[in-house]
Structure formats: C-alpha cells, structure tokens
N, CA, C and O atoms as a DFTB+ gen file, in Angstrom:
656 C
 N C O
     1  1       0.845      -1.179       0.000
     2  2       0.000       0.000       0.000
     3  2       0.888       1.240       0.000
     4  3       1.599       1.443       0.984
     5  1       0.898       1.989      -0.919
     6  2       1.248       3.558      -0.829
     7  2       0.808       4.488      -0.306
     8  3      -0.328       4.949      -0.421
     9  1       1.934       4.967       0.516
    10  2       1.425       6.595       0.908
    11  2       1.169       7.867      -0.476
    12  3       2.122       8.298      -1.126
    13  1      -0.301       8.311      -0.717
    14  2       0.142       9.215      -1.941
    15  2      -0.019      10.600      -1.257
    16  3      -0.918      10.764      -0.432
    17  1       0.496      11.201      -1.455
    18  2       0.528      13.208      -1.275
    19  2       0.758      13.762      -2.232
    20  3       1.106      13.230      -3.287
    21  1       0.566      15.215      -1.987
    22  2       0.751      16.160      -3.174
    23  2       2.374      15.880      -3.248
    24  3       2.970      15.453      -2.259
    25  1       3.079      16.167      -4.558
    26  2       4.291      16.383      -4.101
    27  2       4.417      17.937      -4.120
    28  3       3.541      18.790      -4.260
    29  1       6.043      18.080      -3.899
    30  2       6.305      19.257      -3.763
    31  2       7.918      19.794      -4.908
    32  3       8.644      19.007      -5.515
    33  1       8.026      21.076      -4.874
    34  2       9.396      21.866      -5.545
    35  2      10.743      20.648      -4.715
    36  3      11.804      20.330      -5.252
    37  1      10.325      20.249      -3.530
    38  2      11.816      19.263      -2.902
    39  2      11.866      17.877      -3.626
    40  3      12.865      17.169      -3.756
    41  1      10.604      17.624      -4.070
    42  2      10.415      16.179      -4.883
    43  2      10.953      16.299      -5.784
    44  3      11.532      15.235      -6.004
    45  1      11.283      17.461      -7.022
    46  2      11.362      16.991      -8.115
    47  2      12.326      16.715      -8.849
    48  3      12.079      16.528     -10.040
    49  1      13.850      16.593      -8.323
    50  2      14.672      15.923      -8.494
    51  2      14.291      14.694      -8.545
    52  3      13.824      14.310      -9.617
    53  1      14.341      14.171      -7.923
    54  2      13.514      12.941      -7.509
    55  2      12.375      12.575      -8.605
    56  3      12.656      11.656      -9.375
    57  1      11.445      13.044      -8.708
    58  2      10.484      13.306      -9.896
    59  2      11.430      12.995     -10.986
    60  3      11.610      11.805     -11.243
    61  1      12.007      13.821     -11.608
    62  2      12.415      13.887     -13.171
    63  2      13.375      12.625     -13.264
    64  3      13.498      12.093     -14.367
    65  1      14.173      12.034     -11.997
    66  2      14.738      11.020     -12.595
    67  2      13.673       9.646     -12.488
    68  3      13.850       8.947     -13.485
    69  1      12.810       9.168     -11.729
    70  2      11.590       8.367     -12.226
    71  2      11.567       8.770     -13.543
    72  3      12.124       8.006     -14.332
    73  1      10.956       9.991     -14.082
    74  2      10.723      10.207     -15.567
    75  2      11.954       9.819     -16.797
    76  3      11.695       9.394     -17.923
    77  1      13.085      10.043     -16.342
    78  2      14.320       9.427     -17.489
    79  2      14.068       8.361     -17.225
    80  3      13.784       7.795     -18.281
    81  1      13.953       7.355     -15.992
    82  2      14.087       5.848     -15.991
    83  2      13.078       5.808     -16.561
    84  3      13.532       5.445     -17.645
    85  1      11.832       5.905     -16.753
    86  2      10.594       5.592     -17.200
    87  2      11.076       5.403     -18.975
    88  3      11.023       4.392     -19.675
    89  1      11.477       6.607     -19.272
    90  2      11.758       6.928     -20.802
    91  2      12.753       5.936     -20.943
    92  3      12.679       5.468     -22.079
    93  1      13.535       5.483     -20.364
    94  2      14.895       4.533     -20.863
    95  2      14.115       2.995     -21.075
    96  3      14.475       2.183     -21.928
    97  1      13.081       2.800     -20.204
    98  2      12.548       1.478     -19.863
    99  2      11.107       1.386     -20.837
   100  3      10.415       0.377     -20.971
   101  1      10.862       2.753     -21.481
   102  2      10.255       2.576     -22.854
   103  2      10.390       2.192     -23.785
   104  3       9.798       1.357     -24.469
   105  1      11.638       3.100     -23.959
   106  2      12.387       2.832     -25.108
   107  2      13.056       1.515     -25.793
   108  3      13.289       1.200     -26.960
   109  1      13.302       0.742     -24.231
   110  2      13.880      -0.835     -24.066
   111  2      12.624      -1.298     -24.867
   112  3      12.820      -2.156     -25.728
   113  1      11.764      -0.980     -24.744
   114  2      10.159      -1.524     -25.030
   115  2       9.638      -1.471     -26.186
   116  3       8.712      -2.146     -26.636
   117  1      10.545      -0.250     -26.915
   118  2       9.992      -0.030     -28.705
   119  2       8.695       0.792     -28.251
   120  3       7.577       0.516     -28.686
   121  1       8.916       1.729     -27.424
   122  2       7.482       3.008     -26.837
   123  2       8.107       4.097     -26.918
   124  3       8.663       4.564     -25.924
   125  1       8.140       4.803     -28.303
   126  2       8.688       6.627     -28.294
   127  2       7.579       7.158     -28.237
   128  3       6.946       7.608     -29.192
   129  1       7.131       7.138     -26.643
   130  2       5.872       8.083     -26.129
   131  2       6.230       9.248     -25.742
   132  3       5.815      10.308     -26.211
   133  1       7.300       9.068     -24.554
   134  2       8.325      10.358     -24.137
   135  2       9.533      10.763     -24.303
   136  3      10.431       9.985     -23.980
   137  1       9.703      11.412     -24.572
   138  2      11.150      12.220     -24.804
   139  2      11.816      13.145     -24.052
   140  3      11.423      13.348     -22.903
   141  1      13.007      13.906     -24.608
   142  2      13.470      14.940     -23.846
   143  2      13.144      16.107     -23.535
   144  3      13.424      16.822     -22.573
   145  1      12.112      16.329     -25.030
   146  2      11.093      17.528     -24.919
   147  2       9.971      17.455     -24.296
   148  3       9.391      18.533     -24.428
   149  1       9.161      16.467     -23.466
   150  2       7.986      15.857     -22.912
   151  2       8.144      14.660     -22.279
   152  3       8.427      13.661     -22.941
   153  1       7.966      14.594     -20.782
   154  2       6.981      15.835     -20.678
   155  2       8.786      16.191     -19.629
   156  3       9.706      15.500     -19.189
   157  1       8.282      18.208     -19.692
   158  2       9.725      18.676     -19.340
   159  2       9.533      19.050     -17.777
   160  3       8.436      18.902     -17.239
   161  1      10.417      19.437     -17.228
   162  2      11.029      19.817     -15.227
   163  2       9.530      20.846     -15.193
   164  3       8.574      20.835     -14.416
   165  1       9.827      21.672     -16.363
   166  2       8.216      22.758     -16.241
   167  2       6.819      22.107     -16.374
   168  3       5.900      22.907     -16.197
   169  1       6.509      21.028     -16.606
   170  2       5.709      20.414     -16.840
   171  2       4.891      20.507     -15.173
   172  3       3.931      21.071     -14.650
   173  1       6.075      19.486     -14.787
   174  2       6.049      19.028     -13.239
   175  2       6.137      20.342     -12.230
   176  3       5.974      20.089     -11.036
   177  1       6.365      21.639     -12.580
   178  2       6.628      22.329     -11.562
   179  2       5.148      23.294     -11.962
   180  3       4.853      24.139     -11.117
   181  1       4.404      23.206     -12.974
   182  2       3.089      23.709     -13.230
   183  2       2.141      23.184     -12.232
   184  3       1.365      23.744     -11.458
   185  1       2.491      21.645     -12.527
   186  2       1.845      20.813     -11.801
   187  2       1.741      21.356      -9.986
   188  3       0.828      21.905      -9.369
   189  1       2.620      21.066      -9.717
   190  2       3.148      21.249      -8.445
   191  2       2.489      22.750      -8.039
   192  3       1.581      22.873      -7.217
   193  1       2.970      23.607      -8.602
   194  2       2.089      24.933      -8.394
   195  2       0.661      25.262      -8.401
   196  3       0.199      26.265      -7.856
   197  1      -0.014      24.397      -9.026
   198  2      -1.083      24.445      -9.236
   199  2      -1.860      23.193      -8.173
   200  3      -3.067      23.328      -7.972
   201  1      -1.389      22.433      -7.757
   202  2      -1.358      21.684      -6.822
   203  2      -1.908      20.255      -7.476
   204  3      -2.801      19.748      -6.797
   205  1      -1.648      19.738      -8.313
   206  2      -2.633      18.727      -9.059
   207  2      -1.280      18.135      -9.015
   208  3      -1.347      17.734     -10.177
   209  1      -0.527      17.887      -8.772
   210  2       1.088      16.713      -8.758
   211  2       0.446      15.803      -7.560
   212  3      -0.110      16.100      -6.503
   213  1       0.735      14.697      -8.126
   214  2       0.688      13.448      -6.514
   215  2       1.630      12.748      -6.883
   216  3       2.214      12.706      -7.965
   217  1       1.844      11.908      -5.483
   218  2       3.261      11.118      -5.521
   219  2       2.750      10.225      -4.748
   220  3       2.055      10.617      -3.810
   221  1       3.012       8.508      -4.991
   222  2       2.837       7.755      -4.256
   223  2       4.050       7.156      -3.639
   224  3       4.794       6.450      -4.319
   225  1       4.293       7.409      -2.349
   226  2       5.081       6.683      -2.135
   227  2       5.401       5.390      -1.330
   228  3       4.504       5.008      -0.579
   229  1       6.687       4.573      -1.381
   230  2       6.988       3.294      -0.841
   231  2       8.156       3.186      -0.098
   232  3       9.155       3.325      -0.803
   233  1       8.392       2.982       1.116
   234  2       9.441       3.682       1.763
   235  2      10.405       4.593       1.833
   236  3      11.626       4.586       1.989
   237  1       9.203       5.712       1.616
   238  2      10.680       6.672       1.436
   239  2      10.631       7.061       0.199
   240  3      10.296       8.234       0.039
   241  1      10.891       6.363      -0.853
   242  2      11.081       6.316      -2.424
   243  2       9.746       6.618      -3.069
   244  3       8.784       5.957      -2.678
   245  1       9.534       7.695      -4.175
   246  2       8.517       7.945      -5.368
   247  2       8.320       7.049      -5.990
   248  3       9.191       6.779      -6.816
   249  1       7.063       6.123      -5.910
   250  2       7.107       4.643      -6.816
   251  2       5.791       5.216      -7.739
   252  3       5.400       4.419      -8.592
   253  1       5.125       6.416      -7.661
   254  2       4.342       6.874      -8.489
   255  2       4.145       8.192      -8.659
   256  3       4.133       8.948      -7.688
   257  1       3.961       8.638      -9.956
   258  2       3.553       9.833      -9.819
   259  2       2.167      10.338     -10.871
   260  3       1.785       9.651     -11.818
   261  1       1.704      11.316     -10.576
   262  2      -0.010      11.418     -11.830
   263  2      -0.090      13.090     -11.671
   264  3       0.271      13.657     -10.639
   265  1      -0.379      13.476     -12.316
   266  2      -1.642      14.545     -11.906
   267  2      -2.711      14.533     -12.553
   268  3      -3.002      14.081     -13.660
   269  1      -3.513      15.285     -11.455
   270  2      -5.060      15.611     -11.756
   271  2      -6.079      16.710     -11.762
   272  3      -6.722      17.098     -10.787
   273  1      -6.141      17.176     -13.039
   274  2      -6.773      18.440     -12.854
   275  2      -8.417      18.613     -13.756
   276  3      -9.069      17.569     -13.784
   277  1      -8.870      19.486     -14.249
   278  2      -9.364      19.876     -14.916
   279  2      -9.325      20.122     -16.513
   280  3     -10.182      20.240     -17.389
   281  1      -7.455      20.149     -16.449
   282  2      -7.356      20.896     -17.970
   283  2      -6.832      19.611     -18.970
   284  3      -6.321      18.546     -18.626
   285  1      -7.064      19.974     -19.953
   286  2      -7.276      19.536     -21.179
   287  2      -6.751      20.145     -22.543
   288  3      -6.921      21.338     -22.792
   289  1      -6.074      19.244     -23.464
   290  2      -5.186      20.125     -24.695
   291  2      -6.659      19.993     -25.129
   292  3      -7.618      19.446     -24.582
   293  1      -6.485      20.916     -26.712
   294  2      -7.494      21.155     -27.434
   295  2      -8.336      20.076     -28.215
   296  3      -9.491      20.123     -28.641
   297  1      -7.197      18.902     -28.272
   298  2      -7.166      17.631     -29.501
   299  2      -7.984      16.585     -28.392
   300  3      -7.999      15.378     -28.633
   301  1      -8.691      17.159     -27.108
   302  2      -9.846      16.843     -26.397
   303  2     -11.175      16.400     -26.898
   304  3     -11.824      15.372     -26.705
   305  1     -11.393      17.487     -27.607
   306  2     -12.560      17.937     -28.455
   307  2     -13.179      16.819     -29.205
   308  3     -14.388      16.617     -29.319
   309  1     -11.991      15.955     -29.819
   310  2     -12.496      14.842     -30.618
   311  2     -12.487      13.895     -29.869
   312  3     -11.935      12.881     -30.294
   313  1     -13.079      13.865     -28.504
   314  2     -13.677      12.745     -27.848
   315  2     -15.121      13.165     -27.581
   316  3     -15.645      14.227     -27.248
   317  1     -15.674      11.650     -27.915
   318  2     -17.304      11.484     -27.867
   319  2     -17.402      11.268     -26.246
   320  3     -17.552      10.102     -25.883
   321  1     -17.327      12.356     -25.164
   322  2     -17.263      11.673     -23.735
   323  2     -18.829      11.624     -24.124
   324  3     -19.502      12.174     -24.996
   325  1     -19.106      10.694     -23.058
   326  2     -20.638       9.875     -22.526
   327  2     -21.039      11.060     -21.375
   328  3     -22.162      11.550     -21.259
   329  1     -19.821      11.411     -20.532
   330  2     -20.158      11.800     -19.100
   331  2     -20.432      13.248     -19.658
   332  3     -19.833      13.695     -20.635
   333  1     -21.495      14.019     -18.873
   334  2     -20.963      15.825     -19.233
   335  2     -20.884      16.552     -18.289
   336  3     -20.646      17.759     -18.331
   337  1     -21.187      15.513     -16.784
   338  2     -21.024      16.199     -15.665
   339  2     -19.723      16.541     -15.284
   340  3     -18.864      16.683     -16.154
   341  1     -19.463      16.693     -14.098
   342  2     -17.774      16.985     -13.772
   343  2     -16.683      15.885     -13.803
   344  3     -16.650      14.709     -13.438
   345  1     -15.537      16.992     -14.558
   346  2     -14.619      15.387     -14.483
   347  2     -13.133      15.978     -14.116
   348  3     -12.847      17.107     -13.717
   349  1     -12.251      14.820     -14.386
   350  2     -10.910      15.132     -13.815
   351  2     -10.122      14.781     -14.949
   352  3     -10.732      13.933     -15.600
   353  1      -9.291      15.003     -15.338
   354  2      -7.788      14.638     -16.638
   355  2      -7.129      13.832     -15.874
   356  3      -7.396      13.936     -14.677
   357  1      -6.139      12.847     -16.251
   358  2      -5.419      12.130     -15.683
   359  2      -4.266      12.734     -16.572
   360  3      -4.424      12.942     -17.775
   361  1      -3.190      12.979     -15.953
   362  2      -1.605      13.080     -16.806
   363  2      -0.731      12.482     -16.681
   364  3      -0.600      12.034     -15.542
   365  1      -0.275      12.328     -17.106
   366  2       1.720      11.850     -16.788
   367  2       1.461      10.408     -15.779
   368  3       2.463      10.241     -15.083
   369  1       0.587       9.533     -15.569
   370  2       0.638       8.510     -14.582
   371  2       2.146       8.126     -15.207
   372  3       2.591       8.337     -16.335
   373  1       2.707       7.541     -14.153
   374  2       3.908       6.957     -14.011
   375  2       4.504       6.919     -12.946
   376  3       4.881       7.747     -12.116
   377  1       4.577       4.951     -13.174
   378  2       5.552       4.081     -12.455
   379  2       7.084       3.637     -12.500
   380  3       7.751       3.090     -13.377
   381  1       7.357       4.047     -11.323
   382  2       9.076       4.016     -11.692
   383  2       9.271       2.276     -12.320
   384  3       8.408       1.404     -12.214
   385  1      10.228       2.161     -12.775
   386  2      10.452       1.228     -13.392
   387  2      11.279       0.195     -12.449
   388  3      11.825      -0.763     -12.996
   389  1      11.376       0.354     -11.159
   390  2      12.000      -0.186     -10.088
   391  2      10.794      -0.624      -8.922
   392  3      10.999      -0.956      -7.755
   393  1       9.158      -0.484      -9.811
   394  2       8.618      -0.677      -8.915
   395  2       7.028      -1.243      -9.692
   396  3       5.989      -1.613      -9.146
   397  1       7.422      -1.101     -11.322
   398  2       6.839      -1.491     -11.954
   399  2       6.125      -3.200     -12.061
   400  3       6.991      -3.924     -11.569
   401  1       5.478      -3.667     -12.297
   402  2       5.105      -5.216     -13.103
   403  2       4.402      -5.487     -11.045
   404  3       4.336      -6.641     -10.623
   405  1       4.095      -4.599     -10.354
   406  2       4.130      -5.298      -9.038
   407  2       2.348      -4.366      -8.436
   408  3       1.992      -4.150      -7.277
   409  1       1.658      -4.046      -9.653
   410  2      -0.116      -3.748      -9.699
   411  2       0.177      -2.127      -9.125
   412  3      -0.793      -1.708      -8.492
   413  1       0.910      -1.497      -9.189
   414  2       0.665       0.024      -8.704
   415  2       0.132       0.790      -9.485
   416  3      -0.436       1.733      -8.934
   417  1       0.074       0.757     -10.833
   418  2      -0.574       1.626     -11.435
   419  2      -2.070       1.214     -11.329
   420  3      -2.941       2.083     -11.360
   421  1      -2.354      -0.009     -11.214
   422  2      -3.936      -0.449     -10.908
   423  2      -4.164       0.139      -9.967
   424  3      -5.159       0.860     -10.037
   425  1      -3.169       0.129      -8.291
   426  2      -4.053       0.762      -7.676
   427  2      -3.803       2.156      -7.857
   428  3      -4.812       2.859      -7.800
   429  1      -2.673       2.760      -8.070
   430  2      -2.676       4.145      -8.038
   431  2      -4.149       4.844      -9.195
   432  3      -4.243       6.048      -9.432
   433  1      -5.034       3.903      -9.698
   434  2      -5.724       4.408     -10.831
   435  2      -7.485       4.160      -9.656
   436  3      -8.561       4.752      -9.751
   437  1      -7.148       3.332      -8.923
   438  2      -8.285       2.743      -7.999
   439  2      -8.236       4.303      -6.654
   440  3      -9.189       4.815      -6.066
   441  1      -7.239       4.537      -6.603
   442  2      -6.982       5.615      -5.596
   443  2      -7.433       6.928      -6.297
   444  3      -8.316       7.530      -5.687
   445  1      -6.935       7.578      -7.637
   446  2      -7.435       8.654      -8.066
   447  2      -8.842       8.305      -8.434
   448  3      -9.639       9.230      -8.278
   449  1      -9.323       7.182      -8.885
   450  2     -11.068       7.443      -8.557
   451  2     -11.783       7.674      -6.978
   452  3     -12.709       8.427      -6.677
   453  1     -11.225       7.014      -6.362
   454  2     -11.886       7.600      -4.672
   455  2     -11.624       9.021      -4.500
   456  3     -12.507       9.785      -4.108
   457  1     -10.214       9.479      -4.832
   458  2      -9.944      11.057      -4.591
   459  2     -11.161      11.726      -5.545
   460  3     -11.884      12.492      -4.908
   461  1     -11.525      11.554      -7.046
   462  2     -12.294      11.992      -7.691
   463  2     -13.540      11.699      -7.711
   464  3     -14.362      12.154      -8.506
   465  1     -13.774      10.806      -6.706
   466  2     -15.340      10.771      -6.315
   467  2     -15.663      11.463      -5.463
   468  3     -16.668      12.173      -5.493
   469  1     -14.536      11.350      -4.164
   470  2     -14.752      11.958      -2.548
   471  2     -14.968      14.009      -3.281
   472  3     -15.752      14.684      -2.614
   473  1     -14.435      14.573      -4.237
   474  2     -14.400      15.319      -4.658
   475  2     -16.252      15.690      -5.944
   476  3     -16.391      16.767      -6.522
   477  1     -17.212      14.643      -6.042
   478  2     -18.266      14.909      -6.305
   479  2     -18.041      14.731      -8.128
   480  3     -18.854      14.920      -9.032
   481  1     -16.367      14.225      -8.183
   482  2     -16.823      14.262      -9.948
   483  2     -17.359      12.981     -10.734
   484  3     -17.416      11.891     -10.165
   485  1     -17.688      13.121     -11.846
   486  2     -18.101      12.251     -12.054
   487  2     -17.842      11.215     -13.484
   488  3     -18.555      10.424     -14.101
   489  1     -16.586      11.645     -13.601
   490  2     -15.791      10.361     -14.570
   491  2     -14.833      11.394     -14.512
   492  3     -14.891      12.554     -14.104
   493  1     -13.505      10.378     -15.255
   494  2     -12.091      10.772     -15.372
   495  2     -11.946      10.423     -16.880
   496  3     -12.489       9.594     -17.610
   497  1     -10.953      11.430     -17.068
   498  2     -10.612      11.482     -18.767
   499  2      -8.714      11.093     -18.804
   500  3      -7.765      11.383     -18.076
   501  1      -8.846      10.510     -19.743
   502  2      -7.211      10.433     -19.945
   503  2      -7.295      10.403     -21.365
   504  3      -8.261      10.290     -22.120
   505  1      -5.270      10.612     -21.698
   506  2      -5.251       9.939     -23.311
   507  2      -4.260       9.093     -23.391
   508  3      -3.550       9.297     -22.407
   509  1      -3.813       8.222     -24.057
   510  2      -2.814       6.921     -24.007
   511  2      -2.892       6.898     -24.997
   512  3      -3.880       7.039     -25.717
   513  1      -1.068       6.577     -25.405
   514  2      -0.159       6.548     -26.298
   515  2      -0.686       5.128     -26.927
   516  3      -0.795       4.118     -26.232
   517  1      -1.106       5.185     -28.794
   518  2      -1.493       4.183     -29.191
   519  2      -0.382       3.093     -29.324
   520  3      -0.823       1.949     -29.435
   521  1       0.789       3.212     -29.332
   522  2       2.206       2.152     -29.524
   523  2       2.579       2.193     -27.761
   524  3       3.698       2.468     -27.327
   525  1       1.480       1.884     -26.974
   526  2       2.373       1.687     -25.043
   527  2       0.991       0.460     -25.198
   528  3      -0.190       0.808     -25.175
   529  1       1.328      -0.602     -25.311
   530  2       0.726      -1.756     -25.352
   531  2       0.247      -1.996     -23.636
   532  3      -0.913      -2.353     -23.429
   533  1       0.992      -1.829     -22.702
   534  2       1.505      -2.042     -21.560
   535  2      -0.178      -0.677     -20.533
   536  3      -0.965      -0.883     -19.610
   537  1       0.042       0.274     -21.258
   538  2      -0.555       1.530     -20.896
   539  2      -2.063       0.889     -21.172
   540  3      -2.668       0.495     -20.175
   541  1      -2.676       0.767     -22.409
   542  2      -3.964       0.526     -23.072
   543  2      -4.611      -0.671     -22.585
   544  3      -5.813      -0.920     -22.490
   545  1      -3.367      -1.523     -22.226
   546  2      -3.844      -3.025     -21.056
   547  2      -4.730      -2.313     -19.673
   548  3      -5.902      -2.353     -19.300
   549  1      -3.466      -1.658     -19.171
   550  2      -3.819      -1.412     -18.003
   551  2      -4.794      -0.272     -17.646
   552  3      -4.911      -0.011     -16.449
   553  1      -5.550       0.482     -18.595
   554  2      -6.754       1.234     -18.826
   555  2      -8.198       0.750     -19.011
   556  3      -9.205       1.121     -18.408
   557  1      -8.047      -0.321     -20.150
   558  2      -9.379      -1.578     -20.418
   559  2      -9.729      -2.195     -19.552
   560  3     -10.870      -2.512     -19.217
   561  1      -8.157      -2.556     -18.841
   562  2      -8.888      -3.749     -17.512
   563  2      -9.856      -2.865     -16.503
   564  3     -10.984      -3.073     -16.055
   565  1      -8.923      -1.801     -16.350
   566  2      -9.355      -1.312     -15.522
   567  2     -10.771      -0.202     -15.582
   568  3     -11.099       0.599     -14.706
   569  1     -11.417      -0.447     -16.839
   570  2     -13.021       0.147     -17.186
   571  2     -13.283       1.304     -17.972
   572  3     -14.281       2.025     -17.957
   573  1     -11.993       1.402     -18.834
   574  2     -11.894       2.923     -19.266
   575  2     -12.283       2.929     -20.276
   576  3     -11.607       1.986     -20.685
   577  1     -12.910       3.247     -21.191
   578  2     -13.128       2.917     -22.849
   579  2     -12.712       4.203     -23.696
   580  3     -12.556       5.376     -23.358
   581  1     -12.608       3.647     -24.738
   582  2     -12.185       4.969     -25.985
   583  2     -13.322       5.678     -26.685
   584  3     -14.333       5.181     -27.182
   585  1     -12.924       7.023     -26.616
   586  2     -14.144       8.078     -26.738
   587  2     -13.249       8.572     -28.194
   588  3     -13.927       8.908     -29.165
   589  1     -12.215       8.591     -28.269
   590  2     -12.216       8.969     -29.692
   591  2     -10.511       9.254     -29.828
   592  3      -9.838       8.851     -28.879
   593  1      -9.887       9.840     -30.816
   594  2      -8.441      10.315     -30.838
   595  2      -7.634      11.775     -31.283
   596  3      -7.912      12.776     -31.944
   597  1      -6.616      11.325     -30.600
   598  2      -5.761      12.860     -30.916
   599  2      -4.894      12.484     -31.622
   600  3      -4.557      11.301     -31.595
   601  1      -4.217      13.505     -32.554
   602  2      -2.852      13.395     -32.966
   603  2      -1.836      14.568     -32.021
   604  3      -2.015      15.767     -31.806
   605  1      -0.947      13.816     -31.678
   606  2      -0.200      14.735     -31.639
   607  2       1.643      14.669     -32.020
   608  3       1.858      14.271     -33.165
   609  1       2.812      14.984     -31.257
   610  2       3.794      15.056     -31.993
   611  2       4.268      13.686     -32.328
   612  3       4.724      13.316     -33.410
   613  1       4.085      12.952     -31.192
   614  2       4.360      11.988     -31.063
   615  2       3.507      10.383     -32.017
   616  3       3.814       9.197     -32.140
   617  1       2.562      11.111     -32.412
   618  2       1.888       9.868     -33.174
   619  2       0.329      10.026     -32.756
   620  3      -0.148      11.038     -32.243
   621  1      -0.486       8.653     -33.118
   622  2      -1.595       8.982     -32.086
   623  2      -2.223       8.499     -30.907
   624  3      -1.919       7.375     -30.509
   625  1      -2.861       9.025     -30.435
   626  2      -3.354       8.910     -28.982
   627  2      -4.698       8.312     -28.819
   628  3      -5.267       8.267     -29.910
   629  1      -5.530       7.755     -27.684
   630  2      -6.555       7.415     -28.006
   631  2      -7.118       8.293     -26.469
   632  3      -6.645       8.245     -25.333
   633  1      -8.168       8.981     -26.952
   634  2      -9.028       9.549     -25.723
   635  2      -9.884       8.534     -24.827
   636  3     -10.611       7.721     -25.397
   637  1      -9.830       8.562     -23.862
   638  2     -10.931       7.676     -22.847
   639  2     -10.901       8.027     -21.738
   640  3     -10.207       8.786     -21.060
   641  1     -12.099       7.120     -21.538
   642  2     -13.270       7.604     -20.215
   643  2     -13.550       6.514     -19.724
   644  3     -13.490       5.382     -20.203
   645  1     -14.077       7.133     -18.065
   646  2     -14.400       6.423     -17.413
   647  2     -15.714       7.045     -16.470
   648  3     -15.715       8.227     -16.125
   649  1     -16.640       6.258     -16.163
   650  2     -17.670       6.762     -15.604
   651  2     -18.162       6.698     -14.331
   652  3     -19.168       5.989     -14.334
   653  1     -17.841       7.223     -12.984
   654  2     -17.362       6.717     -11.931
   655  2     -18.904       6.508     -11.299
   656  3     -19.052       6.006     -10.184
C-alpha cells in the first residue's frame, strides 16, 4: 500500500529522474511516447504549483507519480465523452520502473477514482499513447473505454473515459 501526497518543488529531483528511468525502460520496449522535450522539469513544476502533482510513495522512495486536474489540450474535443457532468484529466501517470510489473498503477488508478469521487466528480478522462501496449492493457482492464483520438507530436493517442 502507498502513501500518496501532493508532491512538492523538494520532490522533483527525484520526480524527473523516475521520468528518465521511465523513458529509458520505454524505449527498451519499442514506446517513443516520451522524450526529452515531454513531458519537461516545467511540466512538473506547473503541476506542483497548481497543486494537481501526486506522488505515491513506498518507503521513502517515489514509486508513483499522476496529476489531476481539470485541464485539457485542445485535440480533447475529438472525444465522444458519454459523461458531461464533472470530471478530472489524468496526466503523466507513471511508475518508476524499479517498482513497476508489481499492480501500482492499478491501484494508483483505484486511488485517483476515490480522490475523484470523494471530490463529487463524475468520470475521469485520460489519453494513451497508441504504440504503449503495456498503458492501453492497463486502462481496459481497468473500465476505461475509448471516446475517440488525438494526434499529436508523437503519433496517435486514443481519448478515454471512465464513468465513476
């Protein structure tokens, strides 16, 4: 079980190297989802400022990180959501790769729906990289379906929802 909290500006050292291991242990994978340009230190310190950064942690150590907000790129639009009441974005989920294959992103995904229920909303939106085989598993199982797609630099994306 993880402790999750907001993180903070002291985390994100810490933060950005989870994110290179993540990208190295993609790449092992044949997944050019992330790069050096995305997501960047400003990414995470928006986050953090704005207070939507969480961190799960496991003794001590960042074995997860997500945020959760409201906002949304534009290439949104071309999802058919079901829900139209209130919802939440999911971003950047990621499991360090030292803590990976061992169900944390299941629960870290079981945990941001209680936070986003206890909060009155009423489905969560994400988008996932169509070449992260690994990502699109662990979204289906877990009840999310595809509302439609984005392009973006990286290739394309598939929009989905979930209806809490």
């Amino acid at each position: 079980m993880l402790n999750y909290r907001l993180a903070t500006e002291s985390d994100l050292d810490e933060i950005f190297l989870l994110i290179k291991s993540a990208i190295a242990e993609m790449e092992r994978n044949g997944i050019p989802q992330w790069d050096e340009i995305y997501p960047a230190r400003q990414d995470f310190l928006n986050d953090i400022s704005a207070g939507s950064l969480f961190a799960g942690l496991e003794n001590g150590r960042i074995a997860v990180i997500y945020a959760l907000n409201k906002t949304c790129d534009e290439e949104y639009k071309n999802g058919d959501w079901k829900c139209d009441g209130d919802f939440r974005v999911v971003h950047r989920l990621c499991v360090h790769p030292d803590f990976q294959n061992r169900g944390i992103a299941r629960e870290t995904l079981l945990y941001i729906e209680k936070q986003a229920t206890a909060l009155g909303v009423k489905s969560i939106r994400l988008d996932v990289f169509s070449q992260n085989p690994f990502s699109l598993r662990l979204y289906e199982h877990a009840g999310y379906h595809k509302t439609g797609e984005a392009n973006w630099r990286k290739g394309l994306f598939y929009l989905m929802e979930k209806i809490l």
